[in-house]
C-alpha positions in Angstrom: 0.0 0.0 0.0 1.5 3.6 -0.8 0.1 5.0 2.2 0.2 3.8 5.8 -0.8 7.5 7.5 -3.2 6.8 10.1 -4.6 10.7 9.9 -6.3 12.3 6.7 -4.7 16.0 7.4 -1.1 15.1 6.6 1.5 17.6 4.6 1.2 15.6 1.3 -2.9 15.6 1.3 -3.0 19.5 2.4 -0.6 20.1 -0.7 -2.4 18.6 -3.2 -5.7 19.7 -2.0 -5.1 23.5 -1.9 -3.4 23.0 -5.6 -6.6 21.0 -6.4 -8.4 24.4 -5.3 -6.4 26.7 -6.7 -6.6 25.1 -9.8 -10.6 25.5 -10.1 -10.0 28.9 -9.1 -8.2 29.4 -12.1 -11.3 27.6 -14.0 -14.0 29.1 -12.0 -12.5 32.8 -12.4 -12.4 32.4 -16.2 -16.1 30.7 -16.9 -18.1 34.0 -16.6 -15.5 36.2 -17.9 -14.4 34.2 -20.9 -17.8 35.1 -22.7 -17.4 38.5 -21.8 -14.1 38.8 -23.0 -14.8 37.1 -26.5 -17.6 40.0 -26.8 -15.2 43.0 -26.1 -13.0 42.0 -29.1 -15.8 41.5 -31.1 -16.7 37.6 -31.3 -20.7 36.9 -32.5 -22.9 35.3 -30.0 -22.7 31.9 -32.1 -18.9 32.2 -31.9 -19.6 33.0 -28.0 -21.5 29.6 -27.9 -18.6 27.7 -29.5 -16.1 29.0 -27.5 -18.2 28.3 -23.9 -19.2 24.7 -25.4 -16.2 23.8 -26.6 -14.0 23.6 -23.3 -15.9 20.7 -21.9 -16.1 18.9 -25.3 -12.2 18.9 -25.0 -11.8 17.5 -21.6 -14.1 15.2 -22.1 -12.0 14.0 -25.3 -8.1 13.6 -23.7 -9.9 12.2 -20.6 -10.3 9.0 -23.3 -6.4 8.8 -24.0 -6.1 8.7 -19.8 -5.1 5.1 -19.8 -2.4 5.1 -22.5 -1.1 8.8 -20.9 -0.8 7.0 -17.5 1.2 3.9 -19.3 3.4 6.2 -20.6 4.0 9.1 -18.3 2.9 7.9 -14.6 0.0 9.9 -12.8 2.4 12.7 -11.6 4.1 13.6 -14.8 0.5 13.6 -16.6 -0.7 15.9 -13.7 1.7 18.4 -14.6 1.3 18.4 -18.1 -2.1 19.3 -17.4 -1.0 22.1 -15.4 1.4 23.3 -17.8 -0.7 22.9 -20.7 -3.4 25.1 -18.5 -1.4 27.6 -17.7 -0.1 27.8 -21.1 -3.4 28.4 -22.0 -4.6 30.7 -19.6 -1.4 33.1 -21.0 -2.7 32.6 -24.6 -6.0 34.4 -24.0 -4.5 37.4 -23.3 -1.9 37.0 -25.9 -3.9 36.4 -28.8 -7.3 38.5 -29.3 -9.2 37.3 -31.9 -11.6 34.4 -32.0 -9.4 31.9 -33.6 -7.0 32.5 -30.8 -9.4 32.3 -27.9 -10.9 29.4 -29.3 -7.6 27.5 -30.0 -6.5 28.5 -26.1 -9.7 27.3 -24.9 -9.1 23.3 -26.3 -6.0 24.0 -25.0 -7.3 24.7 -21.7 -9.8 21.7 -22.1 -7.3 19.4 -22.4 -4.8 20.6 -19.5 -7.9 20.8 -17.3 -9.2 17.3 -18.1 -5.9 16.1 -17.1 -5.1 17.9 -14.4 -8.3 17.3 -12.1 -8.5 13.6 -13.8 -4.9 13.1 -12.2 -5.1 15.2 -8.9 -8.0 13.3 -7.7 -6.2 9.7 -8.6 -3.2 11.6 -6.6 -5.2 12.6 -3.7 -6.5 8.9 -3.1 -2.9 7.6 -2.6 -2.5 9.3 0.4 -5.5 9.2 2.2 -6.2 6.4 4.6 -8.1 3.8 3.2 -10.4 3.7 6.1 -11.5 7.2 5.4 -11.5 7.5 1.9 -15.1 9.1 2.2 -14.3 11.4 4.8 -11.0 12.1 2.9 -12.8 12.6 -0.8 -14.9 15.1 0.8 -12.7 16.9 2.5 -10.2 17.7 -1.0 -13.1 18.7 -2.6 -13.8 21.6 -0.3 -11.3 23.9 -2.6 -13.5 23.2 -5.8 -16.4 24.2 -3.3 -15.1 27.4 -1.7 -13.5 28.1 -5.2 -17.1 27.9 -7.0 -18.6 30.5 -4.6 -15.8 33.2 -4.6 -14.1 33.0 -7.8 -16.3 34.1 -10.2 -17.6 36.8 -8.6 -13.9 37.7 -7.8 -13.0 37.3 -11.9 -16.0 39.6 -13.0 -15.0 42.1 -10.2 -11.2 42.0 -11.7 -12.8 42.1 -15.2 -15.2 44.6 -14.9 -12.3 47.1 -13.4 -8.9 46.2 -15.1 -7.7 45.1 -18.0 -8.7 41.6 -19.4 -4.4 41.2 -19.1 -4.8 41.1 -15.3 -7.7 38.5 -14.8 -5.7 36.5 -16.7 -2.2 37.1 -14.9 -4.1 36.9 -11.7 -5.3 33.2 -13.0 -2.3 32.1 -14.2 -0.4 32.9 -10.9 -3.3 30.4 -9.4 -1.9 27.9 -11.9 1.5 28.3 -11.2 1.1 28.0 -7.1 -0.7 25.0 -7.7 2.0 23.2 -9.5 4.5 24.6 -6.9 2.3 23.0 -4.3 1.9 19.9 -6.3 5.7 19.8 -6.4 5.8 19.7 -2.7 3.5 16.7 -1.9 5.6 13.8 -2.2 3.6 10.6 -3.8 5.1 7.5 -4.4 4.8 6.8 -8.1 3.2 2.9 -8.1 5.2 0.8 -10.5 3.7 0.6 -13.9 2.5 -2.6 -14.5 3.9 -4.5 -17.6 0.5 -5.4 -19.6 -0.1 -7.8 -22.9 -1.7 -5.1 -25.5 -5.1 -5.4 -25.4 -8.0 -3.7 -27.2 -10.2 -1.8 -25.2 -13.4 -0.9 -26.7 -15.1 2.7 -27.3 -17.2 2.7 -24.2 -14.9 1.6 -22.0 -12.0 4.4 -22.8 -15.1 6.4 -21.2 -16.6 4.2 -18.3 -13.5 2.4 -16.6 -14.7 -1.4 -17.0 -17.0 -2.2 -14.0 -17.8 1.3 -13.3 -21.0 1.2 -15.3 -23.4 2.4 -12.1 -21.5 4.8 -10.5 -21.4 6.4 -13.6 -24.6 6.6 -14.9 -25.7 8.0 -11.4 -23.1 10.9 -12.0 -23.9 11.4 -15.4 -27.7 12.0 -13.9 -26.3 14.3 -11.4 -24.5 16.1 -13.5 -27.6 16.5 -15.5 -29.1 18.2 -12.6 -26.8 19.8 -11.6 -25.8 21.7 -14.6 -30.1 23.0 -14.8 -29.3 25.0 -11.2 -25.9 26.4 -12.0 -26.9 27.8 -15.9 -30.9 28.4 -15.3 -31.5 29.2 -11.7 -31.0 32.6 -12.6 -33.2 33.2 -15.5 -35.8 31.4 -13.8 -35.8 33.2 -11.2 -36.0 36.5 -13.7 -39.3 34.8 -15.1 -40.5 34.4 -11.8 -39.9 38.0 -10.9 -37.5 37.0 -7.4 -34.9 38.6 -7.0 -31.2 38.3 -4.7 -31.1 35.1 -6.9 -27.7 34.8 -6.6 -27.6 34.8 -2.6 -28.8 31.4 -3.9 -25.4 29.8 -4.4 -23.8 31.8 -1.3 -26.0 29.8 0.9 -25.7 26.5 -1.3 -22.0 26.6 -1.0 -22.1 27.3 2.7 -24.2 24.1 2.6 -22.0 22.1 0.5 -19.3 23.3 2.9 -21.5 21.7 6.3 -22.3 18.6 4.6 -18.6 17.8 3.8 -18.2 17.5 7.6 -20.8 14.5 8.2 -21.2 13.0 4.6 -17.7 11.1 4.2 -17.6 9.8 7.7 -21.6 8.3 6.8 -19.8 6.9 3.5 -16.6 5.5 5.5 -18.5 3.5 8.1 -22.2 2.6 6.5 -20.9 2.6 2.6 -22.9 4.2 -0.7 -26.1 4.3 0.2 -26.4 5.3 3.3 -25.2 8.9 1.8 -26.4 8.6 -1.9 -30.3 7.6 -0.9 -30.5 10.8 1.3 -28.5 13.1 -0.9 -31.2 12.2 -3.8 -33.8 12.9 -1.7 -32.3 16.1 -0.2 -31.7 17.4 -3.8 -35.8 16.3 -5.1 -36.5 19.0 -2.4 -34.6 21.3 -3.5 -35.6 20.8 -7.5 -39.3 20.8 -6.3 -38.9 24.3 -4.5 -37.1 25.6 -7.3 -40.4 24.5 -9.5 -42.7 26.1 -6.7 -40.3 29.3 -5.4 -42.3 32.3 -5.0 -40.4 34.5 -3.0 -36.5 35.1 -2.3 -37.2 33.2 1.0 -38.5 30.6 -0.4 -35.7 29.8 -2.8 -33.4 30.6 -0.3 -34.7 27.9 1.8 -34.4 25.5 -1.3 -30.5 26.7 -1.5 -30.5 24.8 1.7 -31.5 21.9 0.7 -29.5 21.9 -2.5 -26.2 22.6 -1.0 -26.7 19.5 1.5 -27.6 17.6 -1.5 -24.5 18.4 -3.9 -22.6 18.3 -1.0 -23.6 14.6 0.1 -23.6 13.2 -3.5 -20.6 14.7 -5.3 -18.0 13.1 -3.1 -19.5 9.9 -2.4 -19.9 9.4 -6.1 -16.0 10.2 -6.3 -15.2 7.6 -3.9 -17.6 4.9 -5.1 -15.7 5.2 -8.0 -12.5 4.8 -6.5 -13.7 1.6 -4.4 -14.6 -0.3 -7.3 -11.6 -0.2 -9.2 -8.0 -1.7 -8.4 -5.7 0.8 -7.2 -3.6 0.9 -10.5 -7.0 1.7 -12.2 -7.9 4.9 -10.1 -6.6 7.6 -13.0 -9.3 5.7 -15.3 -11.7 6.1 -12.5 -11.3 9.4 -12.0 -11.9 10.1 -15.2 -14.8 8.2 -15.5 -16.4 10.8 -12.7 -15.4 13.7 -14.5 -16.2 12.2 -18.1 -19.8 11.3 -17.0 -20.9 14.4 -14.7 -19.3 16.7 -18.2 -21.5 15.1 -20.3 -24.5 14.8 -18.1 -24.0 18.5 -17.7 -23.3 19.3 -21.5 -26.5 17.4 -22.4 -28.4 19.0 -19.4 -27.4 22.8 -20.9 -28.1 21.9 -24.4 -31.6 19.9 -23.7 -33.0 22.4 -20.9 -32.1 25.2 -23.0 -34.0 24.0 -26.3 -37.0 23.1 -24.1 -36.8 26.4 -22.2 -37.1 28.4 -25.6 -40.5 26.7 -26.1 -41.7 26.4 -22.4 -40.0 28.8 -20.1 -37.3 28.6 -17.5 -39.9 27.5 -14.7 -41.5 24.7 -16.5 -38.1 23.2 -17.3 -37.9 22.6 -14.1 -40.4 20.2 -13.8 -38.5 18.3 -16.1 -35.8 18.0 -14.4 -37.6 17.0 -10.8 -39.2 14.1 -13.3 -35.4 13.3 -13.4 -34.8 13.0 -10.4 -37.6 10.7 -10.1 -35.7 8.3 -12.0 -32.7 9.3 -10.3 -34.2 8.2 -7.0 -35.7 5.1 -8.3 -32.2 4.0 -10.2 -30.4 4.3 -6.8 -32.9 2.0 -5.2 -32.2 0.0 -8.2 -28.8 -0.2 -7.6 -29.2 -1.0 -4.0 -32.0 -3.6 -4.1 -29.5 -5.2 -6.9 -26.8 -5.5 -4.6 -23.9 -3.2 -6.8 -24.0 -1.0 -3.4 -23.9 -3.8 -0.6 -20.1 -4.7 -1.5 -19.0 -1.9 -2.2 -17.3 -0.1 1.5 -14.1 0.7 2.0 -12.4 -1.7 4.1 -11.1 -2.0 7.5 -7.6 -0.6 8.0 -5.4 -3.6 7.6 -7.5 -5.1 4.5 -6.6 -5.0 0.7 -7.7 -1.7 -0.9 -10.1 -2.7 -3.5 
């Protein structure tokens, strides 16, 4: 086993999980201000569209090359590559302009980014104690958390009053303390293993093979997930409520809370025990989001919402990880990111066509009958037995 630590705080997983923040504060400053900055040099709301869509199209594709990159390079040299190839491009948007330039620097960013959170996660499981692997999960993803609530506002702020050549050094300094902080944690490098060539079909360069479940119940999530974060606002315009984005201030103080008690639940009951209720916790919040009438009201639904995400995000993580060999976790953690980018690609694109004949509100509904069959594919998977089997095990037992 690479690590025998017996607590979760230790100087290797405090490194790599303030890089693994500081490198979504780097991605979570430039979402918002990307589209604003390809309209101040003149790019055409279609060209806007392309340059938004095409980020997660990207990471989604050199997530698929993850196994032979890994064979190759090791998890730590493909992490930074991904950190180098992001910061690369996060220099290249304020070096070049024009639309071909931006949209060149944004597959460029797709690609480091896919990497670099595909193989910070897989780095990040190495050293935390088996025997809270839950607790552990939750814990590193508490810089993507903080990260989401703070940095865009903090990108549009820097935008809106310098020049687009300071967001973009103030990112790019994110990037590079990350990889000095990546530097610093010292994780042992398991020895490649010497494997017959094989062929490995289509689907499973996107779902690590017998990681089928766990993925299609983040692809649903992400599905959710992405309705909230890209049409909570303009339904609430529709509805006529407004402080709509206190909405996400309170979610991610929520997230934050449920990070303390959801990987502990996962460590010593397993899955369900933390899945089950963070479905149901998240149905509230869809269905209040349907029926919000008032700023109150909504706020109370951020409540709910933030528990929700913040129960199901990392448990799905480490599922994932539990069900694969240890040699296999950089596939996994691709697998997580693969499925919740495309659940939240095809949740934008959907909701969005639907909206335009229906409204923002009504979408809604649609997506609370989602998480209808969210809930009942998680019973499914427990009633089948693909979540009875699946805990980490007692300190002292082989890692699955």
């Amino acid at each position: 086993m690479v690590n025998t630590q017996e607590h979760i705080w230790n100087r290797n997983f405090i490194f790599i999980t303030i890089g693994n923040g500081l490198l979504f504060v780097n991605f979570h400053m430039l979402v918002p201000t990307i589209a604003m900055y390809a309209a101040s040099i003149g790019s055409s709301g279609s060209e806007i569209g392309i340059i938004a869509g095409i980020f997660a199209l990207s990471a989604i594709v050199v997530r698929l090359f993850t196994d032979a990159l890994v064979g190759r390079l090791g998890k730590k040299r493909c992490l930074f590559l991904g950190l180098l190839t992001s910061l690369i491009a996060t220099t290249g948007y304020g070096l070049f302009p024009t639309f071909g330039g931006l949209l060149a620097s944004r597959i460029l960013h797709g690609f480091g980014f896919g990497l670099s959170t595909t193989f910070a996660a897989a780095l990040a499981v190495e050293v935390i104690p088996p025997e809270h692997r839950g607790e552990g999960v939750g814990y590193f993803g508490l810089g993507n958390t903080i990260s989401m609530g703070s940095a865009p506002a903090i990108g549009v702020a820097v935008f809106s009053a310098f020049p687009p050549l300071v967001l973009f050094a103030i990112a790019s300094a994110a990037c590079v303390v990350a990889i000095l902080l990546f530097m610093l944690a010292r994780v042992p490098e398991r020895p490649l293993m010497q494997k017959k060539k094989e062929t490995i079909s289509l689907i499973h360069h996107f779902f690590e093979e017998g990681t089928a479940v766990p993925g299609v119940i983040s692809f649903l999530f992400g599905f959710v997930y992405a309705s909230v974060n890209t049409y909570l606002p303009l339904m609430a315009e529709e509805a006529h409520i407004v402080y709509a984005g206190l909405f996400f201030v309170f979610g991610t103080l929520f997230v934050f809370i449920s990070r303390l008690f959801g990987g502990k639940l996962y460590d010593r009951h397993g899955p369900f025990c933390v899945m089950f209720p963070g479905v149901l916790i998240y149905s509230v919040a869809i269905f209040m989001i349907c029926t919000a009438h008032s700023s109150v009201y909504l706020l109370c639904g951020s409540i709910f919402y933030g528990l929700g995400a913040g129960l199901l995000m990392p448990a799905i993580m480490t599922w994932l990880f539990n069900v694969v060999a240890p040699a296999r976790r950089s596939n996994a953690s691709a697998t997580y990111y693969n499925t919740m980018d495309l659940g939240t690609c095809l949740g934008i694109v959907l909701l969005g066509t639907l909206a335009g004949h229906v409204g923002y509100i009504a979408i809604f509904y649609a997506v609370l009958a989602v998480m209808g069959l969210y809930i009942a594919f998680t019973l499914w998977a427990w009633k089948s037995g693909h979540m009875s089997d699946h805990r980490t095990p007692p300190s002292g037992s082989p890692v699955p």
